[in-house]
C-alpha positions as CSV (number, residue, x, y, z in Angstrom):
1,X,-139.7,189.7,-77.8
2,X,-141.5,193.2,-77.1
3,X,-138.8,194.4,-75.6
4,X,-135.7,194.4,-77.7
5,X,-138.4,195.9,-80.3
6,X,-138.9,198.5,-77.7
7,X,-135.2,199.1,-77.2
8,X,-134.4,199.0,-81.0
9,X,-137.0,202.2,-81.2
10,X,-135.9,203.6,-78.5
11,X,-131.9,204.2,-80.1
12,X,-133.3,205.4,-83.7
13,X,-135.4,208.3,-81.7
14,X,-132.0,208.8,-80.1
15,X,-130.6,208.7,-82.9
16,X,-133.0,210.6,-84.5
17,X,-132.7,213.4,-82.1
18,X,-129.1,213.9,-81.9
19,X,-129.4,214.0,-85.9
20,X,-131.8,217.1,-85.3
21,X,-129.4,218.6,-83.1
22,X,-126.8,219.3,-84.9
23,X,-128.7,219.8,-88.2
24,X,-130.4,222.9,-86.1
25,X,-127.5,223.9,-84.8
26,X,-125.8,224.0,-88.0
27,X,-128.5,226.1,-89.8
28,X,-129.0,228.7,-87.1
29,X,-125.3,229.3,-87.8
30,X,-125.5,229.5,-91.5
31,X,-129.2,231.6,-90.7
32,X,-130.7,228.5,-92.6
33,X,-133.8,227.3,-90.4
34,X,-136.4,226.9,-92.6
35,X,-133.9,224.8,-95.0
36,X,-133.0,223.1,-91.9
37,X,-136.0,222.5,-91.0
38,X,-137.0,221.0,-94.2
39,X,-134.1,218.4,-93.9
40,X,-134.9,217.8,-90.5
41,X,-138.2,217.0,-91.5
42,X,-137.0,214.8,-94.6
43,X,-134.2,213.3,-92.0
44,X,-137.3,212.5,-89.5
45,X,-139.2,210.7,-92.3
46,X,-136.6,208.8,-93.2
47,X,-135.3,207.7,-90.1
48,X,-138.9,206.8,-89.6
49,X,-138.6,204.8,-92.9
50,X,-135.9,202.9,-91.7
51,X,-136.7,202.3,-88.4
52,X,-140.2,200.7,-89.5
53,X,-137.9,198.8,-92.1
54,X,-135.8,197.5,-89.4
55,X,-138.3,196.7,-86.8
56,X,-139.8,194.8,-89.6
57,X,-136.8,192.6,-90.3
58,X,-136.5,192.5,-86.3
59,X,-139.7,190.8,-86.6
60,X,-139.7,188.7,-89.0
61,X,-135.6,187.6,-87.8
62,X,-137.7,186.9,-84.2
63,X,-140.1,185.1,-85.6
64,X,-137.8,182.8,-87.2
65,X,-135.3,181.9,-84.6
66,X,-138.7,181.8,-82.5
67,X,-139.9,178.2,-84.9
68,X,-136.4,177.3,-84.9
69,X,-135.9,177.6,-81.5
70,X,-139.2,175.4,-80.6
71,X,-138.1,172.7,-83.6
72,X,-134.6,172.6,-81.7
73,X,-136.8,172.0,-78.5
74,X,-139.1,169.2,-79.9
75,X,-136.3,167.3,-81.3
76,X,-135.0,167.4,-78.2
77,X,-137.8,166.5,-76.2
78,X,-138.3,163.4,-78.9
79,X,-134.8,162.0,-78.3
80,X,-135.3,162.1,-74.3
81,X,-138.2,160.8,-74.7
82,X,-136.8,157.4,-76.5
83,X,-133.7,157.8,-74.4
84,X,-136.7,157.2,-71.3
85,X,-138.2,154.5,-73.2
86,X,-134.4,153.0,-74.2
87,X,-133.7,153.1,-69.9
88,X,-137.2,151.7,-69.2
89,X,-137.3,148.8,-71.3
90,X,-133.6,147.8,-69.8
91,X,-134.9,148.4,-66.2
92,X,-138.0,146.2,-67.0
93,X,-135.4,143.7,-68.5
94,X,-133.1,143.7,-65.0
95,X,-136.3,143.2,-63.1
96,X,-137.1,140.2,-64.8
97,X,-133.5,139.1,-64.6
98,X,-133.7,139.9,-60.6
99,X,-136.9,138.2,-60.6
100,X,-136.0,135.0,-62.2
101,X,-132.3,135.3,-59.8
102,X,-134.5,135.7,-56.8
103,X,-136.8,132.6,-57.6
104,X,-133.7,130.5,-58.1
105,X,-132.4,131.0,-55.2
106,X,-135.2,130.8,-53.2
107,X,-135.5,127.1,-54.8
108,X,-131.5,126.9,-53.9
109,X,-132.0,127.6,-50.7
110,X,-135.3,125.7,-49.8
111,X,-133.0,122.9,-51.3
112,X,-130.0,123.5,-49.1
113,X,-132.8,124.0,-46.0
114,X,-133.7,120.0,-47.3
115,X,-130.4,119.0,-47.5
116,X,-129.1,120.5,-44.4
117,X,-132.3,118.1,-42.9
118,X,-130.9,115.3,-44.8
119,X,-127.2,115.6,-43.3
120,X,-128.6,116.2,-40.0
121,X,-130.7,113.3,-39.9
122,X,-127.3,111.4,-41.7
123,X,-125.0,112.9,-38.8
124,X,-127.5,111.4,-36.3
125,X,-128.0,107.6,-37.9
126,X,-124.0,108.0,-38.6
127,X,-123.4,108.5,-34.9
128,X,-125.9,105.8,-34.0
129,X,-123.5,103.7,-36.4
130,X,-120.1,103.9,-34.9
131,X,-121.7,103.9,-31.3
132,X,-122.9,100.5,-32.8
133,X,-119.7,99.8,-34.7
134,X,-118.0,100.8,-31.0
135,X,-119.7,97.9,-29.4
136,X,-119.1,95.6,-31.9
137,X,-115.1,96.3,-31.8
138,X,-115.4,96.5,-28.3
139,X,-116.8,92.8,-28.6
140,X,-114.6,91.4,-30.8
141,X,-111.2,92.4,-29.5
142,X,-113.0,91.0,-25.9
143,X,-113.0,87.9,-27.7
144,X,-109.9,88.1,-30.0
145,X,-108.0,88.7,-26.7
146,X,-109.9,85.8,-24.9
147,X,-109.0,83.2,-27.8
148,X,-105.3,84.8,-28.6
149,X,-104.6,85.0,-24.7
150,X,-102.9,88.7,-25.9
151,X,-104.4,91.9,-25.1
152,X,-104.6,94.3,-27.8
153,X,-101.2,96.1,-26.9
154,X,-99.5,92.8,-27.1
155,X,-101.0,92.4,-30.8
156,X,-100.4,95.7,-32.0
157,X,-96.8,95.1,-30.5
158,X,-96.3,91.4,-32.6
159,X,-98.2,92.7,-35.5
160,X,-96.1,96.2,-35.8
161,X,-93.1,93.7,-35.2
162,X,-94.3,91.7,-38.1
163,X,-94.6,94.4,-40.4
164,X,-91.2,95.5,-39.8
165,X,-89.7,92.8,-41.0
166,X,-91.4,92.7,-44.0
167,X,-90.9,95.8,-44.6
168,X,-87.3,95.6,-44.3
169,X,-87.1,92.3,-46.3
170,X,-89.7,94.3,-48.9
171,X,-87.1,97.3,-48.9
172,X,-83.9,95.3,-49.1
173,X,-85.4,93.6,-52.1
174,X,-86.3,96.7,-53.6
175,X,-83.1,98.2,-53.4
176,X,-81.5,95.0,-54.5
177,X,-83.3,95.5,-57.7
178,X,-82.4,99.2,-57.9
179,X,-79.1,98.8,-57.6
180,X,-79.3,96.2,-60.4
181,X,-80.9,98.4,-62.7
182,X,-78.4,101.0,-61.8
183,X,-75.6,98.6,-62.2
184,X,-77.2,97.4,-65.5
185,X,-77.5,101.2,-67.1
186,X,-74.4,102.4,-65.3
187,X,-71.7,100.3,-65.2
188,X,-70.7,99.5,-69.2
189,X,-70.5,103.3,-69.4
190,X,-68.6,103.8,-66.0
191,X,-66.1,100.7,-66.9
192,X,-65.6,102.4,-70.7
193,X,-65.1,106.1,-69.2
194,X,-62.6,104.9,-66.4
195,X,-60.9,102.3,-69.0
196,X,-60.6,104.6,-71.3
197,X,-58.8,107.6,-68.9
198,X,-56.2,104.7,-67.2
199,X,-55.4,103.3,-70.7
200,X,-54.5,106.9,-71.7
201,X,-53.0,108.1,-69.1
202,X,-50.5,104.9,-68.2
203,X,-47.3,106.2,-66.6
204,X,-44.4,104.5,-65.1
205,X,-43.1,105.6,-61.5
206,X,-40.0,105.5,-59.3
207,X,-40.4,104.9,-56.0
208,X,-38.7,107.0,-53.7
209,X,-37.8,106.3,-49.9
210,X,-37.2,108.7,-46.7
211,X,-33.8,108.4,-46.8
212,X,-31.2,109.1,-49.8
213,X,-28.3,107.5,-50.1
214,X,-24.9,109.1,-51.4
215,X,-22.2,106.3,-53.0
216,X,-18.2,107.3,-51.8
217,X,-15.4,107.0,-53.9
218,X,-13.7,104.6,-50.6
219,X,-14.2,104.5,-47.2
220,X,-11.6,107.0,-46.2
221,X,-13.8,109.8,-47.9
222,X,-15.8,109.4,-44.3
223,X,-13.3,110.3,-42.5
224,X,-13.3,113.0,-43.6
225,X,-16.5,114.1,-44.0
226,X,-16.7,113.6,-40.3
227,X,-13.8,115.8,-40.1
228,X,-11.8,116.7,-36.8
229,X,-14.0,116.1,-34.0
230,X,-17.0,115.5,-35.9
231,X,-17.0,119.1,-36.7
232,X,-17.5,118.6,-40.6
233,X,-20.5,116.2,-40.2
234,X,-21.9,118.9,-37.3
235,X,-21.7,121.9,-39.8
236,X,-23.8,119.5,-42.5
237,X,-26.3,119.0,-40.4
238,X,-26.8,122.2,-38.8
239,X,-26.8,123.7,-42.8
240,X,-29.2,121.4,-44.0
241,X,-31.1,120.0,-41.5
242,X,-30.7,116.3,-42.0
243,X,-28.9,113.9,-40.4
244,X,-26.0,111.8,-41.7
245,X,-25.5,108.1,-41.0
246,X,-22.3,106.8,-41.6
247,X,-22.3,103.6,-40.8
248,X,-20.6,100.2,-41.6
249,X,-22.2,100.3,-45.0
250,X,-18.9,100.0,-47.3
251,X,-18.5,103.5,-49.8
252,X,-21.6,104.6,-49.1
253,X,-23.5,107.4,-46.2
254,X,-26.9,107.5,-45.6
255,X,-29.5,110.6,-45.4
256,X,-32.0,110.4,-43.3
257,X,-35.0,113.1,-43.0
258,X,-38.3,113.4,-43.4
259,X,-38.3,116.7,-45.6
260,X,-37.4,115.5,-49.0
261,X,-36.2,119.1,-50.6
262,X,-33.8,119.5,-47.6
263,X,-32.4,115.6,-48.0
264,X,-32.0,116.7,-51.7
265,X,-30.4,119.8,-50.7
266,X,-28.1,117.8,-48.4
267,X,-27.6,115.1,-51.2
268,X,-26.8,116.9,-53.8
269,X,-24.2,119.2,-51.7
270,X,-22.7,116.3,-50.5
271,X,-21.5,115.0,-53.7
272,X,-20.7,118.4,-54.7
273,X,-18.3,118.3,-51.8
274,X,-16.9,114.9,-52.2
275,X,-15.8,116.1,-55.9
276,X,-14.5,119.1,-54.9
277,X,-12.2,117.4,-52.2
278,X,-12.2,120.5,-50.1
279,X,-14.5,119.8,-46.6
280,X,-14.6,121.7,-44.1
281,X,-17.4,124.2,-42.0
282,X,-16.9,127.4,-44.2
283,X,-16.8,125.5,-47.7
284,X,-20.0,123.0,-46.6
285,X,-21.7,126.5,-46.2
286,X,-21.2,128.2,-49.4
287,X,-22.1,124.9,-51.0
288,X,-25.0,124.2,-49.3
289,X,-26.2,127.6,-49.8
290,X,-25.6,127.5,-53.4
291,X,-27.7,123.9,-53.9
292,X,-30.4,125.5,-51.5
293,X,-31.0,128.5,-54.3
294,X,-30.6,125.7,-57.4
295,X,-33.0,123.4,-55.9
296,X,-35.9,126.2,-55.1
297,X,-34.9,127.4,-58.9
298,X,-35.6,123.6,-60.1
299,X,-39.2,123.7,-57.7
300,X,-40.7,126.7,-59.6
301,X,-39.2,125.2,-63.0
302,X,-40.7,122.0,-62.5
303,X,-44.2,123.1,-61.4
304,X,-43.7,125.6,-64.5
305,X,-43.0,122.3,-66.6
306,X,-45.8,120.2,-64.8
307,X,-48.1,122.9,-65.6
308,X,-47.3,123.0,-69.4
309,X,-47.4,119.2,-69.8
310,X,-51.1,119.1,-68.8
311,X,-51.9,122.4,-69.8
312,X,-52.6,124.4,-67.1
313,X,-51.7,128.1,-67.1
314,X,-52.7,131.1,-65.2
315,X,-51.7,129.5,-61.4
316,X,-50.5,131.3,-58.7
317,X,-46.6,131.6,-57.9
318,X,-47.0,130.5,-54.8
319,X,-48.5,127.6,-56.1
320,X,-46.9,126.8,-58.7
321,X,-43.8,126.4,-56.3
322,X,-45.8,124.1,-54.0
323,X,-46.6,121.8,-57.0
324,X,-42.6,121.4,-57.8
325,X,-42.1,120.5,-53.8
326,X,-44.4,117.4,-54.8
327,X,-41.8,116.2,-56.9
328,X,-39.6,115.5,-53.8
329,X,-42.8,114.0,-52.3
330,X,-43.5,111.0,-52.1
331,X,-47.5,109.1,-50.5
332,X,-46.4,104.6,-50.4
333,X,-43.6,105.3,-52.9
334,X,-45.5,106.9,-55.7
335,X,-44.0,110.7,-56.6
336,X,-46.7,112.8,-55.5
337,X,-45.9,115.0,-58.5
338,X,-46.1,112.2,-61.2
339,X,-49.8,111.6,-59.1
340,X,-51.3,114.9,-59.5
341,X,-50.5,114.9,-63.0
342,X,-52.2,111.7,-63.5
343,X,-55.0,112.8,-61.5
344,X,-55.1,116.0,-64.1
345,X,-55.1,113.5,-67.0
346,X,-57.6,111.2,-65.7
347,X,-60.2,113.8,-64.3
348,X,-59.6,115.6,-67.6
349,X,-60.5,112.9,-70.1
350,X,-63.3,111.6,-67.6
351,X,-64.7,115.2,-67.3
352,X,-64.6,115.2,-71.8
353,X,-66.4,112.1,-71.4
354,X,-69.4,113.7,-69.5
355,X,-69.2,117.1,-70.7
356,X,-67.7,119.2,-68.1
357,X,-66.0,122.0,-68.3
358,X,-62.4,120.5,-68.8
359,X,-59.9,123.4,-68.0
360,X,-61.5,123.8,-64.6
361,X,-61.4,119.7,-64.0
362,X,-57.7,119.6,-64.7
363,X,-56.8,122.6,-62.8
364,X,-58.6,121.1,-59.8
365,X,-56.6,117.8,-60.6
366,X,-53.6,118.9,-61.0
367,X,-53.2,120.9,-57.7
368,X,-55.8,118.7,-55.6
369,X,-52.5,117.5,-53.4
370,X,-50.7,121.1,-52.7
371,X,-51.4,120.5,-49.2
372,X,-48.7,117.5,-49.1
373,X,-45.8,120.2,-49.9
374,X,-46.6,121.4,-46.7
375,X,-48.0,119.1,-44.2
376,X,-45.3,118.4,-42.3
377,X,-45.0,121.7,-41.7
378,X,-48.5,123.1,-41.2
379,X,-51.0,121.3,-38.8
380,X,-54.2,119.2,-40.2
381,X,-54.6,117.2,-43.3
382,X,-53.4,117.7,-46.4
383,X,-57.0,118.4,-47.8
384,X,-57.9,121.1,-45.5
385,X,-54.4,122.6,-45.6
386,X,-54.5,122.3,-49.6
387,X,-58.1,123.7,-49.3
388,X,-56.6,127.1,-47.4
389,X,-53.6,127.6,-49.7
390,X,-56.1,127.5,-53.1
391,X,-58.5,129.6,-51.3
392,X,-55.6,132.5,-50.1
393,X,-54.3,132.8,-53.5
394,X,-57.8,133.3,-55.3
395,X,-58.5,129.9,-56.7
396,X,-61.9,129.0,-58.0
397,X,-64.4,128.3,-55.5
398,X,-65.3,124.8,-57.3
399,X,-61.8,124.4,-57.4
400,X,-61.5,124.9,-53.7
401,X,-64.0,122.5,-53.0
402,X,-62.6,119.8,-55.0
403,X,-59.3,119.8,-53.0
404,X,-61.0,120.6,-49.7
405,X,-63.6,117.5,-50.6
406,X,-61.2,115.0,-52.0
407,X,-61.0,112.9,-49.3
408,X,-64.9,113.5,-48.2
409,X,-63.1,115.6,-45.2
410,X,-66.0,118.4,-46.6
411,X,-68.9,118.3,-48.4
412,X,-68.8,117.5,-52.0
413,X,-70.7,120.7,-53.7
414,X,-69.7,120.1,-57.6
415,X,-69.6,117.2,-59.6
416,X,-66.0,118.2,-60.8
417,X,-65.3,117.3,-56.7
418,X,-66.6,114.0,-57.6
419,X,-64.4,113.4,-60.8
420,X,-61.4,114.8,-58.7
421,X,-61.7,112.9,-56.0
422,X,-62.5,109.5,-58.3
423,X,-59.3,109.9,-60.5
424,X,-57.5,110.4,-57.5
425,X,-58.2,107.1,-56.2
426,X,-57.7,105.8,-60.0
427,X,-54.4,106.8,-59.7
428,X,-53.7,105.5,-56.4
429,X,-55.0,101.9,-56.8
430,X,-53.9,100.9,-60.2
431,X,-51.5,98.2,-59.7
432,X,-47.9,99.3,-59.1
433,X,-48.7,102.9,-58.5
434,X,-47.9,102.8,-54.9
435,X,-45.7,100.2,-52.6
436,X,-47.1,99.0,-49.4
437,X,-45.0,96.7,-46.3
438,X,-45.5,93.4,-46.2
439,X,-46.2,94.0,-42.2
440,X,-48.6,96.7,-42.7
441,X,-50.5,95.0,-46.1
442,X,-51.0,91.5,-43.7
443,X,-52.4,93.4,-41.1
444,X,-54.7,95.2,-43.3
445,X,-55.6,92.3,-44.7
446,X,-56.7,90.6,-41.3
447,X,-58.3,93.8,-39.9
448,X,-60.3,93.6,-42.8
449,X,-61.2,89.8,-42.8
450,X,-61.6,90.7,-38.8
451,X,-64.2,93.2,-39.1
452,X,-66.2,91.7,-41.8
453,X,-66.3,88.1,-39.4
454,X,-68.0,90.9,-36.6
455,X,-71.5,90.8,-38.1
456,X,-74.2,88.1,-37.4
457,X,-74.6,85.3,-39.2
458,X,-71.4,85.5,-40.9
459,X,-69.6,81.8,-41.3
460,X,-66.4,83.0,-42.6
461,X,-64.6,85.8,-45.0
462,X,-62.1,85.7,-47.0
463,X,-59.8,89.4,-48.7
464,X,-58.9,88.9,-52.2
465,X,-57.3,91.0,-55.2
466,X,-54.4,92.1,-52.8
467,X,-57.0,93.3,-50.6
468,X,-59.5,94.6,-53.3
469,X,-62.1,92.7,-52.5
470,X,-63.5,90.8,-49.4
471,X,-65.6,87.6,-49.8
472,X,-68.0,87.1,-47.0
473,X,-69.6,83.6,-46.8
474,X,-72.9,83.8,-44.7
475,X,-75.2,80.9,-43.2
476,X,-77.6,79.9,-45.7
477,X,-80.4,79.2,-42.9
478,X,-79.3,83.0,-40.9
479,X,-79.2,85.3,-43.8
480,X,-81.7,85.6,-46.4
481,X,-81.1,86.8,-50.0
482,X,-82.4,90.2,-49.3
483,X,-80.5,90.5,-45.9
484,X,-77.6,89.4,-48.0
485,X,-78.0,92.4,-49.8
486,X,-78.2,94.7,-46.6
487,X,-75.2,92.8,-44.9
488,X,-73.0,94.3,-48.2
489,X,-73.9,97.6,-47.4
490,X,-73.0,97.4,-44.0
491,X,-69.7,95.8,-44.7
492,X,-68.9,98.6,-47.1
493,X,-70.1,101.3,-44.4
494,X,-68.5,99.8,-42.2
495,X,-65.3,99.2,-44.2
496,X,-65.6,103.2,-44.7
497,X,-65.9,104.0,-41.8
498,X,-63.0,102.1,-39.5
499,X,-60.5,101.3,-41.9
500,X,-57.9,103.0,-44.2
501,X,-57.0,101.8,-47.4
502,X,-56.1,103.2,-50.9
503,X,-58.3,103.0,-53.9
504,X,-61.2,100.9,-53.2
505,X,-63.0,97.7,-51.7
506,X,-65.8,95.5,-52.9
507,X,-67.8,93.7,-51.1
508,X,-69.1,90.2,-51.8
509,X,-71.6,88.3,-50.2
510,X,-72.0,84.6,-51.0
511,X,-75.0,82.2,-49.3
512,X,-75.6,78.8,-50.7
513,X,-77.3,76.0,-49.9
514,X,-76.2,73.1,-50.5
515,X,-77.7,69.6,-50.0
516,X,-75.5,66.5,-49.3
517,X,-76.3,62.9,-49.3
518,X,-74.5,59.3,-49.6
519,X,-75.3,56.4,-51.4
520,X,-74.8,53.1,-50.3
């Protein structure tokens, strides 16, 4: 503090001084010293003045900021103070906590030492246990043995055969009863969904053949369409690709081929011809060239029509030129055509029924059988060939699976695949939809009846329902009632697996007891 007082005199002599300066200098030039002199004086007393005046307020400012200063301190001091106190409390507190942590877990872990001890001595009368337990097993299947005359392999062997069979008799009992919950739940619906589609979606159809036949207005007509040499007949065939039997058959010439747009190509050109009158090579050209173009005109027209009758839009060209081909198709007599837009109907009203998307159902329905346009000329099924067509010109990949899958010839992936592939076989097994030989229907029958007669304990079987159905009677005191249930399944499998057959099969299997006595 003494030294800004020091400093503050110090620059008001300085002051002071320069002040006399120039008051001297001024009155030596204007020959005024003793005036000067007098101010100077005056100017010294009053700087004086004001210096003392100022030091004193220096002093007194000091003093103040001084007590201020040391208040500023103390409060200070207090608040570290409690802040010290504040800190020391909560560290006493933590100590205690720490303290009373510490004492628990030293009781914890004298506890654990005294459980550990318990275990240990547990472990030990445990082992002395099962080496007791040991011996006694060891004693008993010694004796078991000796009394059963088996060793223990031989038991384990009978009793693991035991259990096997009741497990499979438990199993087959259990399923029997699942499937007759199922059955119970499932089947009014199933019956009204599938009644429902077939009842509105009844059509009539014409059975077609592999061979056409074209009526003549007299037998001289096939002389000449034979022509000189046979040349007429030669240039028929080599235009249309089908051959023509003219046989003994009065006013009438048969066509024979297994492509059904060239026989109609060849049919329709021949009766063109026979009207006209004029046959010979160059005219049978012109015509058959002229039916060719009308006939692929009428494909792509009738797969335009098919697809507004079920309302399908938005196919391919390509296929919708396949779909008319199917008109001239024919799978056991029914019109392939007339089938795939059942099939779109059915799978349609089924897929309403269980709320699925619709459009896509019918789409997949209606073109599920492209591949039979072409499988006589492309290699594989008509599934897989179907399948590759759809997929080349951008169908929907649930659509491709539902032609691909139709006949389980791939995996199923959508449940529109299912409703497909179950309308399909709707259509196919209604009665009347297709026409089957009597040769080939008996020996489908007996190959049936044949295979089901193969498993053991079967007495006898007997196909119903025009092969709908086989019954298969078993022996009473062979089968079981829950084998009975297993033996349907692997009929059915079987069935599946061996045989071909359109539509459906069920399997029946009847065991009865019956007891007989006479009175006389």
């Amino acid at each position: 503090m003494q030294m800004p007082l020091v400093l503050l005199m110090v620059g008001v002599g300085f002051l002071a001084g320069i002040l006399l300066t120039v008051i001297v200098a001024r009155l030596i030039a204007s020959g005024l010293l003793g005036k000067a002199r007098r101010e100077a004086a005056q100017l010294v007393t009053n700087a004086e003045r004001e210096s003392a005046a100022i030091i004193k307020d220096a002093n007194t400012t000091i003093k103040e900021q001084s007590v201020e200063l040391r208040a500023q301190v103390e409060r200070e001091a207090r608040e570290m103070r409690k802040e010290l106190v504040a800190l020391e409390k909560r560290i006493i507190a933590k100590e205690e906590v720490v303290d009373k942590r510490v004492e628990v877990l030293d009781k914890k872990s004298s506890e654990l030492a005294g459980k550990e001890r318990e275990l240990s001595e547990r472990d030990k009368a445990a082992a002395k246990e099962r080496e007791r337990v040991a011996e006694l097993i060891s004693e008993q299947v010694t004796k078991l043995e000796a009394i059963s005359g088996m060793t223990a392999d031989q038991a384990r062997k009978a009793i693991f055969a035991q259990l096997e069979t009741e497990v499979k008799r438990d199993s087959a009992l259990r399923l029997k009863r699942i499937e007759d919950e199922l059955v119970e739940n499932s089947e009014k619906k199933a019956r009204w969904i599938i009644g429902e589609a077939v009842q509105r979606c009844a059509a009539d159809h014409v059975a077609d053949t592999t061979v056409s036949v074209v009526a003549l207005p007299n037998d001289e007509m096939k002389g000449r369409i034979i022509g000189r040499e046979g040349r007429n007949i030669r240039a028929l065939e080599s235009a249309t690709g089908i051959n023509i039997i003219i046989d003994d058959t009065p006013e009438a010439v048969i066509l024979s081929g297994f492509d059904p747009v060239r026989r109609e190509v060849a049919r329709v050109a021949l009766e063109r011809l026979i009207q006209d009158g004029r046959i010979h090579p160059a005219r049978i050209e012109e015509i058959v060239a002229k039916v060719n173009d009308e006939i692929q005109k009428n494909i792509r027209e009738m797969g335009e029509q098919a697809c507004l009758e079920v309302d399908v839009h938005g196919l391919h060209p390509e296929i919708i030129k396949l779909l008319g081909r199917l008109h001239y198709r024919t799978s056991y007599g029914q019109n392939v055509l007339q089938h795939s837009k059942e099939v779109c109907h059915l799978s349609g009203i089924m897929a309403a029924e269980l709320g699925i998307n619709i459009p896509l159902t019918k789409r997949a329905g209606l073109i599920h059988d492209i591949g039979k346009a072409v499988n006589h000329e492309v290699e594989g099924s008509h599934a897989i060939i179907g399948h590759d067509f759809a997929k080349r010109y951008g169908e929907n990949p649930v659509i491709i699976s539902a032609i691909g899958s139709h006949h389980n010839e791939i995996p199923q992936e959508d449940i529109i695949g299912v409703l497909v592939q179950a309308a399909d076989a709707l259509s196919a097994a209604r009665p009347g939809a297709r026409r089957e030989t009597v040769e080939s229907y008996i020996k489908r029958l007996e190959q049936l009846e044949a295979l089901a007669d193969g498993f053991a304990g079967v007495e006898k079987s007997y196909a119903i329902q025009a092969g709908r159905e086989i019954r298969v009677v078993v022996y009473p005191d062979k089968i079981s009632d829950a084998e009975a249930a297993q033996l349907s399944r692997d009929v059915a499998r079987k069935v599946e697996s061996e045989l071909v057959y359109p539509g459906q099969i069920k399997v029946t299997v009847v065991r009865e007891t019956r007891a007989v006595e006479t009175a006389k």
